[in-house]
C-alpha positions in Angstrom: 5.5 11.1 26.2 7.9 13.5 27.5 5.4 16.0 28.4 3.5 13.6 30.6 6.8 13.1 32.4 7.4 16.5 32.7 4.1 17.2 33.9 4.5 13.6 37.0 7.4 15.9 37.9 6.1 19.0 37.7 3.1 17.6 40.3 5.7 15.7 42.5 7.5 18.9 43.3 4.1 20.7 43.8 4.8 23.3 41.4 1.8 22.4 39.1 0.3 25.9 40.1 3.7 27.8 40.5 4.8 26.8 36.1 3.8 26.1 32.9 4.3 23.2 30.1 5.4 24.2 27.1 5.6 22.6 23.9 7.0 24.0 20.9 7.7 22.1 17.3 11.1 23.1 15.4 12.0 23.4 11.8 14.2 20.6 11.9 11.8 18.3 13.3 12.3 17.8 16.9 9.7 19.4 19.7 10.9 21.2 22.7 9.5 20.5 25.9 9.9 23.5 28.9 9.0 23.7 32.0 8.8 27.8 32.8 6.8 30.3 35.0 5.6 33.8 34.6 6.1 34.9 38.1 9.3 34.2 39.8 9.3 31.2 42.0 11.2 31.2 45.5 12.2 27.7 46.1 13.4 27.1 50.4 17.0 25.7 50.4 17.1 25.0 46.2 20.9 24.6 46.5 20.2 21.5 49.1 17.9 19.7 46.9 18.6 20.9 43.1 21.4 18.4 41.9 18.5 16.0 43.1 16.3 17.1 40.8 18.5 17.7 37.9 19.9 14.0 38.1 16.1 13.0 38.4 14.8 14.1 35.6 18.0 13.5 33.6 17.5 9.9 34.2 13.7 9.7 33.4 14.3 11.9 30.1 17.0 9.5 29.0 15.2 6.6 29.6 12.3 7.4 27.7 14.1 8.8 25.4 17.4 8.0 25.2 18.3 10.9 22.0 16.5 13.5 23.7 18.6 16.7 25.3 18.2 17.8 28.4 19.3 21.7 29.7 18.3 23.9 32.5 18.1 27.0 32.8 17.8 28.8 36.6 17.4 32.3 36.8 18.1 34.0 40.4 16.1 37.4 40.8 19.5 38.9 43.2 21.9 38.1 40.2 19.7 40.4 37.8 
């Protein structure tokens, strides 16, 4: 369930060529679901419309699944 959401996002924000979904099982039980990408990525004006998609996905996650935990993790190539 979660990874077709992640995957309606991932082609909303045209970034189905750009990433990768990931899914990997735990011990305890629970499956992780990432989004990631191999290359880096260069988003135009990402501060401007980030919190957007943050609270976006937030939502839908919680909705569908209302235990499921939600992080993310940016990386910025000029901080490395």
């Amino acid at each position: 369930m979660l990874y077709k959401l992640f995957e309606k996002v991932v082609n909303e924000t045209r970034l189905g060529p750009e990433v990768i979904i990931a899914l990997r099982d735990n011990d305890d039980g629970t499956r992780d679901v990432r989004v990631v990408s191999e290359q880096l990525v260069v988003f135009s004006r990402f501060y401007e419309w980030r919190p957007r998609l943050e609270e976006s996905l937030q939502r839908q996650v919680t909705e569908a699944v209302p235990s499921a935990k939600v992080s993310f993790e940016w990386h910025y190539a000029d901080e490395d």
